[in-house]
C-alpha positions as CSV (number, residue, x, y, z in Angstrom):
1,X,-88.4,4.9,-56.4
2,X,-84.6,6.2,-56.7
3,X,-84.8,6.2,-60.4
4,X,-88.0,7.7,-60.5
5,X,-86.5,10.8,-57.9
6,X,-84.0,10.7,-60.4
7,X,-86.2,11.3,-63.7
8,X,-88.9,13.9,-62.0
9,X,-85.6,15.8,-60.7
10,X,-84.0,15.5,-64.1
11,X,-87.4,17.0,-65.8
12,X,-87.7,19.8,-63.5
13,X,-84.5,21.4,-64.2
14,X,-85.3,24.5,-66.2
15,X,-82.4,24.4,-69.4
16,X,-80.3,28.0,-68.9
17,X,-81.1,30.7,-71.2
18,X,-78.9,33.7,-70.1
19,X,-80.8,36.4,-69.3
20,X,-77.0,38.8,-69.6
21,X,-74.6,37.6,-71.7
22,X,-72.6,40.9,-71.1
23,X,-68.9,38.9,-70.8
24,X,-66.8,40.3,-67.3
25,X,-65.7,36.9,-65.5
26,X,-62.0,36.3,-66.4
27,X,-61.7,32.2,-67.2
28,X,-58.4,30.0,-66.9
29,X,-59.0,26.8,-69.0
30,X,-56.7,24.1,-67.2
31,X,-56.3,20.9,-69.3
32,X,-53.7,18.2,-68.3
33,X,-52.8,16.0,-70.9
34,X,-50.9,13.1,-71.7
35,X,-50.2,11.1,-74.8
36,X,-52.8,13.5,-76.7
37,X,-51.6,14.4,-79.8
38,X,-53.7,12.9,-81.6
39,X,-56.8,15.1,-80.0
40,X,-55.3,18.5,-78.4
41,X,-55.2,20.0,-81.9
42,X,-59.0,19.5,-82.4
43,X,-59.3,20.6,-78.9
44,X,-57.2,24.4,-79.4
45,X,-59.6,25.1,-82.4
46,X,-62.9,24.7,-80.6
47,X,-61.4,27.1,-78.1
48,X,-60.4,29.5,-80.8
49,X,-63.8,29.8,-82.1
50,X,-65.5,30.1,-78.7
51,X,-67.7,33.7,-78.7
52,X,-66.5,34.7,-75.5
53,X,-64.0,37.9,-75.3
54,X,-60.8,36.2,-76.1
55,X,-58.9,38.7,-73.6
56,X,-60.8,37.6,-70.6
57,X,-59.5,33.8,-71.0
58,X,-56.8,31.9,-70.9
59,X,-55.4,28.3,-72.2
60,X,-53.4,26.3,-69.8
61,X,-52.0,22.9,-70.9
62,X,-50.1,21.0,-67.9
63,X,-48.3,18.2,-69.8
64,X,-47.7,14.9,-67.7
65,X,-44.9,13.2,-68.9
66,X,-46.4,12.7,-72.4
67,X,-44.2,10.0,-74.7
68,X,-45.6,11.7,-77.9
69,X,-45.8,14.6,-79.8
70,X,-48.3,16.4,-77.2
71,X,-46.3,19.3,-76.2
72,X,-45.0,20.0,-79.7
73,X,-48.1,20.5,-80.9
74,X,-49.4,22.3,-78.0
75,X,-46.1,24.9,-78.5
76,X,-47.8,25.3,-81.9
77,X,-50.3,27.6,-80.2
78,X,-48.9,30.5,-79.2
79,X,-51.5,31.9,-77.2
80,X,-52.0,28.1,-75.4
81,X,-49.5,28.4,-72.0
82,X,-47.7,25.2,-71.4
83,X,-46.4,23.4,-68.4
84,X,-44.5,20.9,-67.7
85,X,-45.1,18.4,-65.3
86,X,-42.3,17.8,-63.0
87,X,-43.2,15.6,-60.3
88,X,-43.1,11.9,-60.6
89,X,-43.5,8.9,-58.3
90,X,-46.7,10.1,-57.1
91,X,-50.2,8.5,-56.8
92,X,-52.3,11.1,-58.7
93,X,-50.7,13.0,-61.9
94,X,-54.4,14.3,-62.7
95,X,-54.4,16.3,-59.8
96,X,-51.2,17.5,-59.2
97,X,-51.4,18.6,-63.1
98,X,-54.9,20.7,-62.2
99,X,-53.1,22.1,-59.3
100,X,-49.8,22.9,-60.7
101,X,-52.5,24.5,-63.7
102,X,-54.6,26.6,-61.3
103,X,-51.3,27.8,-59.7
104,X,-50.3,29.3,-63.1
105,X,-53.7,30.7,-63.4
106,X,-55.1,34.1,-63.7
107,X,-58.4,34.0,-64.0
108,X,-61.4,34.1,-61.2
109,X,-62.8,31.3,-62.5
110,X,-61.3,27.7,-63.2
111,X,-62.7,25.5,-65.8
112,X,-61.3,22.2,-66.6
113,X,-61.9,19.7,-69.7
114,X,-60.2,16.9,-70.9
115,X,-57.7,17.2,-74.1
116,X,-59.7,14.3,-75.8
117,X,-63.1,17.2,-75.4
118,X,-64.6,19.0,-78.1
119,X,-67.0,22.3,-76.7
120,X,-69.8,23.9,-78.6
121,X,-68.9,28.0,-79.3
122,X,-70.7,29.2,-77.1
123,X,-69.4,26.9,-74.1
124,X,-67.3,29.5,-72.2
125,X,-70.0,32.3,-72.8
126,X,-72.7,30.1,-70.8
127,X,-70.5,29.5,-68.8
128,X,-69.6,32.2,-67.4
129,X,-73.5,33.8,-67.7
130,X,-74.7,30.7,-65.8
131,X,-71.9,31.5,-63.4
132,X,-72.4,35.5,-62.6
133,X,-76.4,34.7,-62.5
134,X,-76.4,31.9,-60.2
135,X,-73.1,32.9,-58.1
136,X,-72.0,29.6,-58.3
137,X,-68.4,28.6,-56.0
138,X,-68.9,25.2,-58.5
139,X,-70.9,24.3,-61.6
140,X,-71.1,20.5,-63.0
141,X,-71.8,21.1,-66.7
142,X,-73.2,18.2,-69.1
143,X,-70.6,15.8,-71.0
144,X,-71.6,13.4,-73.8
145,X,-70.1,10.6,-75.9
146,X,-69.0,10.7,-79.5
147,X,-70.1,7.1,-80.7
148,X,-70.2,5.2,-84.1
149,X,-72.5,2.1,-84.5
150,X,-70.3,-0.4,-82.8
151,X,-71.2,-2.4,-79.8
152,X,-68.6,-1.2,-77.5
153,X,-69.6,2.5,-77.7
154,X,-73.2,2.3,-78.3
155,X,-73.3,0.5,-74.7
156,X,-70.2,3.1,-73.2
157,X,-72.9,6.3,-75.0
158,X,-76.0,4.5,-73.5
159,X,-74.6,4.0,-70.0
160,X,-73.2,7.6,-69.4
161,X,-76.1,9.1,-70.3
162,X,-77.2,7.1,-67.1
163,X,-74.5,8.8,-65.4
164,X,-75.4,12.5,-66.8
165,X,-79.1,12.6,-65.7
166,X,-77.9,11.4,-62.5
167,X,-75.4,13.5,-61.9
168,X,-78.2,16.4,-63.1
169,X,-80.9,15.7,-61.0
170,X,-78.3,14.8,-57.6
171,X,-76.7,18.3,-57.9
172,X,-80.4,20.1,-58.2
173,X,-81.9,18.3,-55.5
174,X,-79.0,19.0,-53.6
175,X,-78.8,15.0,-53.1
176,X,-75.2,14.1,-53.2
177,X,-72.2,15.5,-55.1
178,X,-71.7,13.8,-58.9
179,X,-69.9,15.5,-61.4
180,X,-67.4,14.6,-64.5
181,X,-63.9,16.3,-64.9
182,X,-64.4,16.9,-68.4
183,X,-66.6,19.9,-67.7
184,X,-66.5,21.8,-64.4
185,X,-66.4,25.0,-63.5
186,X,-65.1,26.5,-60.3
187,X,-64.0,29.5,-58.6
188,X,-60.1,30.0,-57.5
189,X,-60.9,31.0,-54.5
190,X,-63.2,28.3,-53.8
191,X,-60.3,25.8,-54.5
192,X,-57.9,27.8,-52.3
193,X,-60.7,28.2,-49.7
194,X,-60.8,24.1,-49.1
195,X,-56.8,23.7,-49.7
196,X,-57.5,22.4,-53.1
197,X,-56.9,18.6,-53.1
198,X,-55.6,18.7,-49.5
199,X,-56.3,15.3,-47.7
200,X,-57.2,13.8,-51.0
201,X,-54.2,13.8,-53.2
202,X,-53.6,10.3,-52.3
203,X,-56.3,8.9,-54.3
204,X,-55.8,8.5,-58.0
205,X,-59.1,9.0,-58.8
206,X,-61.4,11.8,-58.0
207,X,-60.3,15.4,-59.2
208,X,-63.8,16.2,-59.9
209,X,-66.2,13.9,-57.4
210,X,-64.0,14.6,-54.2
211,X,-63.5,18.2,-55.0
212,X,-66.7,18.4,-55.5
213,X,-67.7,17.9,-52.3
214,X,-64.9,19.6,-50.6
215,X,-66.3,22.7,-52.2
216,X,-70.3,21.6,-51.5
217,X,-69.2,21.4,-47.3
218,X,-68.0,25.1,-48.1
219,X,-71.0,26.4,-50.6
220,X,-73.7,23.8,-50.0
221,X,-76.2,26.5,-51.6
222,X,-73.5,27.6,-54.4
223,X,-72.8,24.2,-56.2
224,X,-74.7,23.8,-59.5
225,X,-75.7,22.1,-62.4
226,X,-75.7,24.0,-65.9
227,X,-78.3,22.1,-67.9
228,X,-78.0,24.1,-71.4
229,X,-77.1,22.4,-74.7
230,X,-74.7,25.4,-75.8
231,X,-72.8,23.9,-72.6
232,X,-72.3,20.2,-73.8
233,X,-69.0,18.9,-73.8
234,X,-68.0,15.5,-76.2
235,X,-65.7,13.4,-75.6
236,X,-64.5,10.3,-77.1
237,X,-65.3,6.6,-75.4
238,X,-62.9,4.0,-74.7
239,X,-61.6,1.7,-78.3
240,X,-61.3,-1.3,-76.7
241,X,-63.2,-3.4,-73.6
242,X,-60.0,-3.5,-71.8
243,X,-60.1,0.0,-71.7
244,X,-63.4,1.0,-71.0
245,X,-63.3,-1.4,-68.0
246,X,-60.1,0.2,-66.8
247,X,-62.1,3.2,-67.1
248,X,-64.8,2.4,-64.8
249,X,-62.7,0.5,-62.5
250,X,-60.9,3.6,-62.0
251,X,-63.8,5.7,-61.3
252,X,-65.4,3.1,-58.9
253,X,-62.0,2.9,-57.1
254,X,-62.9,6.4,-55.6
255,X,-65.8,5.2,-53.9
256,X,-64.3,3.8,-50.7
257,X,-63.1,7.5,-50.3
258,X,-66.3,9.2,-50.9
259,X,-66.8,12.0,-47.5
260,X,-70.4,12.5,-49.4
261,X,-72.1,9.2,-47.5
262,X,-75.2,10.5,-49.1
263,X,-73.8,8.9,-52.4
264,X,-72.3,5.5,-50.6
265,X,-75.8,4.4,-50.2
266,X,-77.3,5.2,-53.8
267,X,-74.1,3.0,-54.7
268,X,-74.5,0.2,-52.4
269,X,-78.6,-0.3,-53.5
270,X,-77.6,-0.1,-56.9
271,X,-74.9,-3.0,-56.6
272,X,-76.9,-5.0,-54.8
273,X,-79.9,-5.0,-57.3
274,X,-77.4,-5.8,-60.2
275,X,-75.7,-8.6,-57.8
276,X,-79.3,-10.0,-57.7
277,X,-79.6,-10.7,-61.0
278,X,-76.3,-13.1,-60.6
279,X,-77.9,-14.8,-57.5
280,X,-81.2,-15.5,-59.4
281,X,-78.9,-16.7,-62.4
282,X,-77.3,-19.1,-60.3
283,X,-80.0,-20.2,-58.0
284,X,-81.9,-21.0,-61.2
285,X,-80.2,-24.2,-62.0
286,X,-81.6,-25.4,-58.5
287,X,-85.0,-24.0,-58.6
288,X,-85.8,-23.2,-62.8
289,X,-88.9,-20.9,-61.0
290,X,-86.2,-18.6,-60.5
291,X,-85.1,-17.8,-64.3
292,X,-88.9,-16.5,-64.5
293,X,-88.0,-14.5,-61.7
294,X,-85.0,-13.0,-63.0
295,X,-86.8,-12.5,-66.5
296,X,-89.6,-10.4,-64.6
297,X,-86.9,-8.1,-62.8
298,X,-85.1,-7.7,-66.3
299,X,-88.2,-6.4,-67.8
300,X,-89.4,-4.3,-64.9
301,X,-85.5,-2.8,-64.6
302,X,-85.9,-1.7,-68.0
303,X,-89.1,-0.3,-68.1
304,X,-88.6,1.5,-65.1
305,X,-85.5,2.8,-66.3
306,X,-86.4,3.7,-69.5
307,X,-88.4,6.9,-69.0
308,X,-85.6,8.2,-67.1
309,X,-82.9,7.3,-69.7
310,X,-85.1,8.6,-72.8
311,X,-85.8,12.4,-71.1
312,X,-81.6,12.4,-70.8
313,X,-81.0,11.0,-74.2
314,X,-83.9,13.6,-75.7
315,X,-81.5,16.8,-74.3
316,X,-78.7,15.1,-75.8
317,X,-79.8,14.1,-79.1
318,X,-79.4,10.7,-78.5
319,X,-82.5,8.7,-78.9
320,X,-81.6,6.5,-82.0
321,X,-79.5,4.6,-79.5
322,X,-82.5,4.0,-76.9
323,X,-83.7,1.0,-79.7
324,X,-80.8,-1.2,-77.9
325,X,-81.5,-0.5,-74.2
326,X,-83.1,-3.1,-73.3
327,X,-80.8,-5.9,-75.0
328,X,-78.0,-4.2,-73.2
329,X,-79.0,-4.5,-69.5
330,X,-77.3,-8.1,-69.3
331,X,-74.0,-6.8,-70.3
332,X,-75.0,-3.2,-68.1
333,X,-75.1,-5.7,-65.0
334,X,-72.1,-7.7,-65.4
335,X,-70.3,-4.8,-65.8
336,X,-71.7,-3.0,-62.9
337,X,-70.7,-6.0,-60.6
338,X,-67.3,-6.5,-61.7
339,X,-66.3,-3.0,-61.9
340,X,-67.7,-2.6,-58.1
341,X,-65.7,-5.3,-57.2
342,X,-62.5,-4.4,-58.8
343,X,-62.6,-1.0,-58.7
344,X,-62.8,-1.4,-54.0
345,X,-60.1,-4.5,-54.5
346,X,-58.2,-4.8,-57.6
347,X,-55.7,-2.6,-59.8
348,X,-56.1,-1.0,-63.3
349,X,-54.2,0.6,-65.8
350,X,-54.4,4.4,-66.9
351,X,-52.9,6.2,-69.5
352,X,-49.9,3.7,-69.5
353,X,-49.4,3.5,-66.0
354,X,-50.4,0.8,-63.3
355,X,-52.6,2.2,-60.0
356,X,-53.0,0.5,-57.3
């Protein structure tokens, strides 16, 4: 039922066609970065050939304690304002970089990406039509990954477009808050409004989620989703398992800190109907009726799922991939359980550092 709310939600969001694209909204671009050289680059020229007035936006890059070659390249740029990151010691760099970037900032309107992110031209110019149309205080945008034909990021590609259509049809129903860093929009005053990431800054995770909903207690009738293709972000997956399960450890680490309860209970039925498959697994070696059982709720998972998953992958140009959907829900469950489990108990390494 839950994945079916999802899909019919999903279906009946309209995809934006500006009805103005007369540019007025003056944009900031915060981007923290660390240990990015080998992406920013890529980065600076999709935002030199976006269509929207170059005078009404800005580039800021807050650089946290990168190793490499990231602020030399981003001082390479002239037009691309850099900061340095001076705090240390503290629990979350990602925010404290977006903060220390929106304090810097000019423009009405904040939008943040990742410096791994590649936008369409026309990303800012949606945008910011989307924005003065709808009179959005926050916009989750559309993110997708950049995959070749190995296993590792077929699966990481197949799974977050899980996560996109879900986070699309939660923000239009107005069911719980979901978003991805990589692509939000939000106003400044919005973020001042709610003390930015006052009360929050402990966490490591959750620059996008948790603000999120900070601003959705504020604006519950201005936080929206932009589903337009000129809007699409990409962005590259994890190289190695170790990594992508950092990743999601990471993300699922924010959960316990989730004010949107709303959410906590979509989580919790998820987990436990991917812990079921383990339970049936294991109880199957004293009763083999059970394997039959588990091989029944495979195949209804999947075929429940899959309507869902190939209306998302459709929008996104991604339906070569949907061929391997069902073969992947073993691995899609394992991964599910133990990322739950150590994302609420264990630790995991980001970006070179170890969080607790």
């Amino acid at each position: 039922m839950l994945i079916a709310y999802y899909w019919q939600s999903w279906k009946a969001i309209s995809d934006f066609i500006p009805l103005n694209t007369t540019a007025s909204t003056t944009i900031s671009i915060i981007i923290p970065a660390r240990n990015e050289e080998k992406n920013i680059g890529q980065l600076f020229q999709a935002l030199q050939n976006q269509t929207y007035p170059t005078e009404l936006f800005e580039v800021i890059v807050v650089d946290d304690h990168s190793t490499d070659g990231t602020a030399a390249i981003v001082q390479q740029f002239p037009s691309v304002k850099l900061i340095q990151l001076k705090e240390d010691n503290i629990n979350s760099y990602k925010k404290k970089a977006i903060e220390t970037g929106i304090a810097a900032a000019t423009g009405d309107l904040i939008v943040t990406t990742d410096a791994d992110c590649l936008p369409g031209n026309n990303w800012l110019t949606t945008i910011a039509a989307f924005k003065t149309e709808k009179q959005s205080a926050f916009i989750a945008a559309p993110v997708v990954l950049e995959n070749n034909n190995s296993l590792l990021q077929i699966f990481q590609t197949l799974d977050f477009l899980v996560l996109q259509g879900i986070t699309g049809a939660s923000v239009y129903k107005n069911a719980h808050s979901m978003c991805n860093g990589a692509n939000l929009a939000y106003e400044k005053k919005a973020f001042q409004e709610v003390n930015g990431f006052q009360g929050i800054d402990n966490i490591a995770s959750g620059d996008d989620m948790l603000l999120m909903h900070k601003i959705w207690k504020q604006y519950p009738d201005k936080v929206h989703y932009l589903k337009s293709k000129e809007a699409i972000v990409s962005t590259q997956p994890m190289k190695t398992w170790k990594a992508f399960f950092n990743q999601r450890i990471r993300w699922a680490s924010k959960a316990k800190s989730y004010g949107d309860k709303r959410i906590i209970v979509v989580l919790l039925l998820v987990y436990l109907l991917n812990l079921s498959f383990l339970v049936l697994s294991v109880v199957g070696f004293f009763c083999s009726m059970y394997w039959i059982f588990l091989l029944g709720l495979w195949l209804a998972k999947t075929m429940v799922e899959f309507p869902f998953v190939y209306s998302v992958a459709s929008f996104f140009n991604k339906k070569s991939l949907l061929k391997y959907f069902l073969f992947f829900q073993p691995l899609h469950i394992i991964y599910t359980i133990l990322s739950g489990l150590f994302g609420q108990f264990g630790k995991y390494e980001w970006k070179g550092r170890r969080v607790s």
